[in-house]
VEXPANU-710969 format. One record per residue (C-alpha): residue in one letter; x, y, z; chain; residue number from 0. Coordinates in Angstrom, 3 decimals, always signed. Example, Ala and Ser with C-alpha at 12.3 -4.5 7.8 and 13.67 -1.06 7.14 Angstrom:
REM VEXPANU-710969
A  +12.300  -4.500  +7.800  A  0 .
S  +13.670  -1.060  +7.140  A  1 .
This chain:
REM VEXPANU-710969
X  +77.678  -17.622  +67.145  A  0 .
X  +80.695  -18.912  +68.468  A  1 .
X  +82.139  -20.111  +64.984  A  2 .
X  +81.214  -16.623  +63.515  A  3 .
X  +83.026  -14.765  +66.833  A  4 .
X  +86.226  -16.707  +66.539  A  5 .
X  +86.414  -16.821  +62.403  A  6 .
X  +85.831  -12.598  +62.360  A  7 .
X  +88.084  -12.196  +65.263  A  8 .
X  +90.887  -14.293  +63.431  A  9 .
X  +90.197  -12.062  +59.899  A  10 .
X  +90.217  -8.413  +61.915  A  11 .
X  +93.758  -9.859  +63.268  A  12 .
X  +95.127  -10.192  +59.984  A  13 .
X  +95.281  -14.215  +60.671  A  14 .
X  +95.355  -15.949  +57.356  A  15 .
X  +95.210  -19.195  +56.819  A  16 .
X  +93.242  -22.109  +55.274  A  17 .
X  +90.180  -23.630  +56.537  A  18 .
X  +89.617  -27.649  +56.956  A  19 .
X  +86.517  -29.940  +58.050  A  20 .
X  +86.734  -33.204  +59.031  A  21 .
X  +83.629  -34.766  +58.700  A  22 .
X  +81.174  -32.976  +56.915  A  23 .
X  +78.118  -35.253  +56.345  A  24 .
X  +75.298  -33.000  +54.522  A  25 .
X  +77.310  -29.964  +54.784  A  26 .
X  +75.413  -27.331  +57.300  A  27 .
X  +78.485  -26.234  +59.236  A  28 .
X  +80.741  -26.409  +55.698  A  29 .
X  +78.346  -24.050  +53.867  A  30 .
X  +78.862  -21.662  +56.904  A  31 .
X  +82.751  -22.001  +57.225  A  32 .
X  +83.175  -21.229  +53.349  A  33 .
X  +81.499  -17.987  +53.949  A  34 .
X  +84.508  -17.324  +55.862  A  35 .
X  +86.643  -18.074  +53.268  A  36 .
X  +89.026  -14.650  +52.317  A  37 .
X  +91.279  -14.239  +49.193  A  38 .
X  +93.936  -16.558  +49.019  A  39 .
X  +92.611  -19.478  +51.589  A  40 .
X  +92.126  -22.353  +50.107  A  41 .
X  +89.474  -24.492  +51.875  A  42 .
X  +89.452  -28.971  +52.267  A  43 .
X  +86.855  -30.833  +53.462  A  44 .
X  +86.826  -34.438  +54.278  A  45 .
X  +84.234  -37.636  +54.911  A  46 .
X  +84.269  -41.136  +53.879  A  47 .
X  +80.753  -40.512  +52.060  A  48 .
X  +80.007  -43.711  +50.292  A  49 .
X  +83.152  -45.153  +50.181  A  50 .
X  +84.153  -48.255  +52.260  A  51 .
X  +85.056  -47.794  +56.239  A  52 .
X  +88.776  -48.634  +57.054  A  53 .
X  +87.781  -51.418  +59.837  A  54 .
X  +84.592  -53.072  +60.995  A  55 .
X  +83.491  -50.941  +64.141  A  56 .
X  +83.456  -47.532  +61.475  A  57 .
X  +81.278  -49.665  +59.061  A  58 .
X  +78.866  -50.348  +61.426  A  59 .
X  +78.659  -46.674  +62.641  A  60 .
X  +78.523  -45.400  +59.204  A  61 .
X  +76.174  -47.912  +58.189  A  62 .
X  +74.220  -46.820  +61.392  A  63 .
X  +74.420  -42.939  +61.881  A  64 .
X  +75.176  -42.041  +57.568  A  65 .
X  +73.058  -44.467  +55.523  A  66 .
X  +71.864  -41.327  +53.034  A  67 .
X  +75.221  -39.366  +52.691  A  68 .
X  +76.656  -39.336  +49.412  A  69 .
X  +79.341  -37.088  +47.881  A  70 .
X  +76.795  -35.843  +45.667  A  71 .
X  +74.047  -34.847  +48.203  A  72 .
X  +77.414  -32.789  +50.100  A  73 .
X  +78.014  -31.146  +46.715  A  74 .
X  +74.827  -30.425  +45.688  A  75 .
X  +73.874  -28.915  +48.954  A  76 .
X  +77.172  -26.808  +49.023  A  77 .
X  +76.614  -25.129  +45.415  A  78 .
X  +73.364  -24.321  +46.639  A  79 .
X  +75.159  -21.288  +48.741  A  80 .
X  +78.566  -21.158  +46.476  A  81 .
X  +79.617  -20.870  +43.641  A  82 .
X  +82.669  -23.398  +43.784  A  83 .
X  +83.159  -26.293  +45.919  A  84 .
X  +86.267  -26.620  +48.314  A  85 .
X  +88.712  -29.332  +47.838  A  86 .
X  +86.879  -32.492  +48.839  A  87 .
X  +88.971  -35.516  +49.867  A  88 .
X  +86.595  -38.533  +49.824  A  89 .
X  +88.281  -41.112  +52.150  A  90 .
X  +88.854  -41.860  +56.159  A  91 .
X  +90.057  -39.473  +57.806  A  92 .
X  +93.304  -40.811  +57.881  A  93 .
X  +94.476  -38.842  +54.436  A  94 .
X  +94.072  -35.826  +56.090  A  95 .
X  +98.036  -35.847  +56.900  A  96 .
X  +99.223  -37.043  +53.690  A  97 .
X  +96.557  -34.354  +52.253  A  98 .
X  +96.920  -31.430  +54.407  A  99 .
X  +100.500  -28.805  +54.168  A  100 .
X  +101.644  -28.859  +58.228  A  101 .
X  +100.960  -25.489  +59.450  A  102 .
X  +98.600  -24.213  +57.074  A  103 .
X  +95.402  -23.802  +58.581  A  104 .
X  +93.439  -21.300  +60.666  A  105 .
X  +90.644  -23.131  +61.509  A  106 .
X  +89.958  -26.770  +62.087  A  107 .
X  +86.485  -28.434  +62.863  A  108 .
X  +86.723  -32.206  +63.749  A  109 .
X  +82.929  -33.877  +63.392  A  110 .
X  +83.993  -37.123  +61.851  A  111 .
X  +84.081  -40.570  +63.459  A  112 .
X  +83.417  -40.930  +67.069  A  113 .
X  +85.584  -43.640  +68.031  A  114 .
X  +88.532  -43.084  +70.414  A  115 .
X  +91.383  -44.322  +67.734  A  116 .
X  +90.083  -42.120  +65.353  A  117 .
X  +89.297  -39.141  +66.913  A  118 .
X  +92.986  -38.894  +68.721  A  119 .
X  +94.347  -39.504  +65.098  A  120 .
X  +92.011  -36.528  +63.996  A  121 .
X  +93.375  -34.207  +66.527  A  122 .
X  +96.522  -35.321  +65.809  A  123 .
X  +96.121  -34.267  +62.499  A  124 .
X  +94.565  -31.124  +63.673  A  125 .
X  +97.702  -30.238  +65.633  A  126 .
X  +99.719  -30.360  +62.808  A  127 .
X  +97.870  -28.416  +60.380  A  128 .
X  +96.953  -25.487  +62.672  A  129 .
X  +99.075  -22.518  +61.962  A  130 .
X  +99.924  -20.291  +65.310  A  131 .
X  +96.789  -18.706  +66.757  A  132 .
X  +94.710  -21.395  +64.969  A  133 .
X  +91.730  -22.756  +66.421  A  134 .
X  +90.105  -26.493  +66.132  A  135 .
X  +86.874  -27.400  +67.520  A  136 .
X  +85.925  -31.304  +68.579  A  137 .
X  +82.518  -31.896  +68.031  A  138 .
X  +80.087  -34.290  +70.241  A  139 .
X  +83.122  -34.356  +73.338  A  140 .
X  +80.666  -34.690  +75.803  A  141 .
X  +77.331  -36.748  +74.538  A  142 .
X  +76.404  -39.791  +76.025  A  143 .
X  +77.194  -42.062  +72.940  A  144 .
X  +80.441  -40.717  +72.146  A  145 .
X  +82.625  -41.467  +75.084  A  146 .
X  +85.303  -42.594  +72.595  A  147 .
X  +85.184  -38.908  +71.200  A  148 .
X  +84.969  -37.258  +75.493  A  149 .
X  +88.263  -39.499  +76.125  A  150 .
X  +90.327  -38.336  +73.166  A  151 .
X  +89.693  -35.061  +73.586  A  152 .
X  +90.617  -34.516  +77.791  A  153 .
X  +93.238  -36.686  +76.639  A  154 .
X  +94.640  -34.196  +74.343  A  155 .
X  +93.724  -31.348  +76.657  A  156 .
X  +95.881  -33.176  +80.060  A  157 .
X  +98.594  -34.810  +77.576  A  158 .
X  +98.782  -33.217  +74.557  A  159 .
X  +98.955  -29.852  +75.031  A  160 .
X  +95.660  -28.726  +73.676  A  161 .
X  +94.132  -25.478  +75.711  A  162 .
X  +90.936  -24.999  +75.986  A  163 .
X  +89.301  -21.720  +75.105  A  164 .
X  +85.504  -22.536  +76.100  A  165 .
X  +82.679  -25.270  +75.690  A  166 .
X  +79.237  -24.896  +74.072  A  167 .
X  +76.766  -27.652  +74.489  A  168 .
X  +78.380  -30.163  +72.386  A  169 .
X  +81.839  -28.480  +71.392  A  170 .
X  +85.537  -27.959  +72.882  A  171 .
X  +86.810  -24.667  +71.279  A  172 .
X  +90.850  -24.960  +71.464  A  173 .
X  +94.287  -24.091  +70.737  A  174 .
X  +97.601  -25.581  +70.829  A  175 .
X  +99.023  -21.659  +71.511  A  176 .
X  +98.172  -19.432  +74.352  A  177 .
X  +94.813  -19.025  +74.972  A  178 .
X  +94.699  -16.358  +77.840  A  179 .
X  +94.023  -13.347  +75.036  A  180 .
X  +91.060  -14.782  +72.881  A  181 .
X  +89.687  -16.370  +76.253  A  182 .
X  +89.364  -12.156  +77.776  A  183 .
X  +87.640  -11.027  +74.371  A  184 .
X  +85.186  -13.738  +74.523  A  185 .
X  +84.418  -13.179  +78.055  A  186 .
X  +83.977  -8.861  +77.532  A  187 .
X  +81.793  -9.879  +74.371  A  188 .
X  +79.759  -12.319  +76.081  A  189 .
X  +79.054  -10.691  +79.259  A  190 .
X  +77.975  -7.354  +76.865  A  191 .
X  +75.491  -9.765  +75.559  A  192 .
X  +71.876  -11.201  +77.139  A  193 .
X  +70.984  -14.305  +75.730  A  194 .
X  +74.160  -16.002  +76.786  A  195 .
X  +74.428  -18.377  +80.111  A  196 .
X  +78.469  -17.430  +81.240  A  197 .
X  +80.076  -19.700  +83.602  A  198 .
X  +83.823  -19.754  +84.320  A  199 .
X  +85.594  -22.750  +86.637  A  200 .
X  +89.337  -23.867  +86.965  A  201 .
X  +90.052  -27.634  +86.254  A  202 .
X  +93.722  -28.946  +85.750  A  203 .
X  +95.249  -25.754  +85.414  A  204 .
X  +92.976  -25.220  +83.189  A  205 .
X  +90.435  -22.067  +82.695  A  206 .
X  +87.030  -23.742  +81.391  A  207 .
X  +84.778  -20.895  +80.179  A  208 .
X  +81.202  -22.297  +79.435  A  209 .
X  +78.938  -20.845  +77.228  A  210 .
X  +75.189  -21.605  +76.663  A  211 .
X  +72.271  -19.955  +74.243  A  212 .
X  +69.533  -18.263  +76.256  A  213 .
X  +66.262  -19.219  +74.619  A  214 .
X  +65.626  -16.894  +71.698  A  215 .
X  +69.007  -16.462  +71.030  A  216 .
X  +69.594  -15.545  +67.358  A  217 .
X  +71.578  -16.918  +64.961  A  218 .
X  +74.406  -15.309  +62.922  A  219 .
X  +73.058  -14.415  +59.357  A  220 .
X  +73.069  -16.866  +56.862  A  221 .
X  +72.790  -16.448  +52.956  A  222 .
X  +69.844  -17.796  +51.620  A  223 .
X  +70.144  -20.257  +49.072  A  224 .
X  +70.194  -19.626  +45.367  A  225 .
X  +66.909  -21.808  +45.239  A  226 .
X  +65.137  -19.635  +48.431  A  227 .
X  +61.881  -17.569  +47.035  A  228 .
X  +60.586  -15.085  +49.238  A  229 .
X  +56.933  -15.265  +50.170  A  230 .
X  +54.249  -13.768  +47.769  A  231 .
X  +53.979  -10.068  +48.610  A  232 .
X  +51.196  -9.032  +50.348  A  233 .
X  +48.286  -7.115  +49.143  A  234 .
X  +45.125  -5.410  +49.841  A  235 .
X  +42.150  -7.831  +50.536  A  236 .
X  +39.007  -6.775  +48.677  A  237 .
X  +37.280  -4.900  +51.281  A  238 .
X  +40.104  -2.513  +50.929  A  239 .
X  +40.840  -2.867  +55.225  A  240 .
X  +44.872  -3.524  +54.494  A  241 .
X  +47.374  -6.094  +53.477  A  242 .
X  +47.216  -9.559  +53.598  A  243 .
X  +48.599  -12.987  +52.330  A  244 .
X  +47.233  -16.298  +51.203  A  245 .
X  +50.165  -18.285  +52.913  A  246 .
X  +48.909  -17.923  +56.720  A  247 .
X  +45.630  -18.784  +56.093  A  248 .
X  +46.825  -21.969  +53.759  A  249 .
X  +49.080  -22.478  +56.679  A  250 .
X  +46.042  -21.769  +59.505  A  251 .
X  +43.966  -25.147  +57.163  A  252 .
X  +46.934  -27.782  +57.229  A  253 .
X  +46.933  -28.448  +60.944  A  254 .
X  +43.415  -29.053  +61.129  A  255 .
X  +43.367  -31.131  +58.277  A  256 .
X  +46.168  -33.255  +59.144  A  257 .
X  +44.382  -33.957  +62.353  A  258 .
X  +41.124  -34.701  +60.981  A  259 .
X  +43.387  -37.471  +58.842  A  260 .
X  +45.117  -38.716  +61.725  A  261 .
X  +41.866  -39.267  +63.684  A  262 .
X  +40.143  -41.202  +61.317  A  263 .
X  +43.370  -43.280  +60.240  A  264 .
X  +42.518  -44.030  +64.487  A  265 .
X  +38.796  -44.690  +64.026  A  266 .
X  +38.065  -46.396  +60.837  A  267 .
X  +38.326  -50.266  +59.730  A  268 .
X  +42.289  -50.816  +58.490  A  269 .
X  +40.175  -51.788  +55.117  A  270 .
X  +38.135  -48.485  +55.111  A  271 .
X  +41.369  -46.547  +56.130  A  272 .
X  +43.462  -48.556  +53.180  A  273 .
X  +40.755  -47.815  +50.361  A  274 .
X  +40.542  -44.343  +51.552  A  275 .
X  +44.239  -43.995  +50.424  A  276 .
X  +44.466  -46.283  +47.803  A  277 .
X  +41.649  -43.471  +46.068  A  278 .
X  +43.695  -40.275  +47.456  A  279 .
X  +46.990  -42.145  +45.701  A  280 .
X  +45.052  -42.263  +42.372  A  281 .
C-alpha cells in the first residue's frame, strides 16, 4: 500500500523521474515498481544473481539466503507481467554509481546485502541518484538478523541527513528533502482509512510516523500474469438447483487425502511405507 501511495502521489505531482532497485532477488517488488513506470522513465535494477560476491562475508550470505536466484529466474518472472525488461545490471551493488546518472531517480528501493559496509554504500548511492522530492526505502532496518542493515540506516538518518517519512514492519520510507508535506498527506489518508494501526512519536528531532496492516487489510491491485487462467465457469449441476464448480469439491478431497497419507507414512513399517511409494512412483 505504502509503495502504491507514495509512487501515485509522486505521478499526480508531476514528479518524473526514473525508478531503481537494488536487490531484486525473484522480482515480487520489481514486477510491482515497473507498473509504475510512466513515459519517458527509464527503469535499472540490480543483484549479484549468480555471479561471484565481492568479499567472503557476502559469499557466505549469498550462498546462505540466495542459493536458487539466477538472472534468468528474475527475467523470466518479470516478462511474466511485462512486456520488456528494465535495465538489469548483474554485479554488487557497488556499480550502481558508476551505472546510475546523479540525480535521476524518483524512487529508490534498497533490499540488497545486509551487511553494514554495504548497505551505507547503498544509501550512499541512493543519495546521489534521488532527484528532489525522491523517495528511497531500506528494507529489513529493523529484523533481528540484520543489525548491519538497522545501524546503517539510523546512521544515515542522525548523520547523513536522511528524513524519515514513516516505518512499516520491515521498511524506513525516506527522503533527503523536506519531509513535513508528504508526512501530513499520509497521515489525512491513513487516519481516513480502517485497517491501518497509526502511531506518531518524536525521536532526534525527528517525526517517526508508524504504520501497521490491520488484519484483512487488502492489497493494492496487481495484474495477473500472462500465464494466470481463471477458474472454470460455473454451471448448473444436474438436478437443475443452481451453479456450481468442480474445483471446491476437488479442493474439499485433497486435505483429507493428504492426511490419510501422512498417517500411514506414521503407522506403517519404513519397508511397507517405501514399497507403497516406490508403486505410486511407477
Amino acid at each position: 500500500m505504502l509503495f502504491d501511495w507514495l509512487l501515485t502521489r509522486q505521478e499526480s505531482r508531476g514528479v518524473r523521474g526514473d525508478l531503481l532497485e537494488i536487490g531484486v532477488y525473484m522480482g515480487k517488488s520489481a514486477i510491482f515498481l515497473g507498473h509504475h513506470l510512466v513515459d519517458g522513465e527509464g527503469y535499472t535494477v540490480c543483484d549479484l544473481f549468480e555471479d561471484e560476491a565481492p568479499d567472503g562475508a557476502n559469499k557466505a550470505e549469498s550462498d546462505k539466503s540466495y542459493p536458487t536466484l539466477t538472472k534468468q529466474a528474475f527475467e523470466r518472472n518479470y516478462l511474466s507481467f511485462h512486456d520488456a525488461l528494465p535495465r538489469v545490471l548483474r554485479g554488487p551493488s557497488s556499480v550502481v554509481p558508476d551505472e546510475v546518472t546523479p540525480k535521476s531517480c524518483r524512487f529508490v528501493h534498497v533490499d540488497a546485502s545486509h551487511l553494514y559496509e554495504h548497505v551505507q554504500g547503498d544509501i550512499g548511492a541512493a543519495r546521489d541518484t534521488l532527484l528532489p522530492e525522491g523517495i528511497v526505502v531500506l528494507d529489513d532496518f529493523r529484523s533481528e538478523h540484520t543489525p548491519g542493515v538497522s545501524i546503517a540506516a539510523w546512521e544515515a538518518v542522525l548523520n547523513r541527513g536522511l528524513k524519515p517519512i514513516c516505518l512499516s514492519t520491515q521498511k524506513l520510507y525516506g527522503t533527503w528533502d523536506e519531509p513535513g508535506p508528504v508526512q501530513e498527506e499520509l497521515l489525512d489518508m491513513v487516519r481516513r482509512r480502517d485497517d491501518c494501526h497509526l502511531s506518531v512519536q518524536e525521536a532526534a528531532g525527528h517525526r517517526i510516523i508508524r504504520v501497521k496492516s490491520k488484519k484483512g487489510m487488502r492489497a493494492p491491485e496487481f495484474p495477473p500474469s500472462r500465464h494466470y487462467r481463471a477458474p472454470a465457469a460455473t454451471r448448473a449441476d444436474a438436478s437443475g438447483h443452481g451453479p456450481r464448480t468442480d474445483a471446491p469439491a476437488s479442493g474439499a478431497r485433497r486435505p483429507a487425502a493428504a492426511r490419510a497419507r501422512r498417517l500411514a507414512a506414521d503407522l506403517l513399517p519404513p519397508v511397507v511405507t517405501r514399497a507403497v511409494r516406490r508403486g505410486r512412483a511407477g
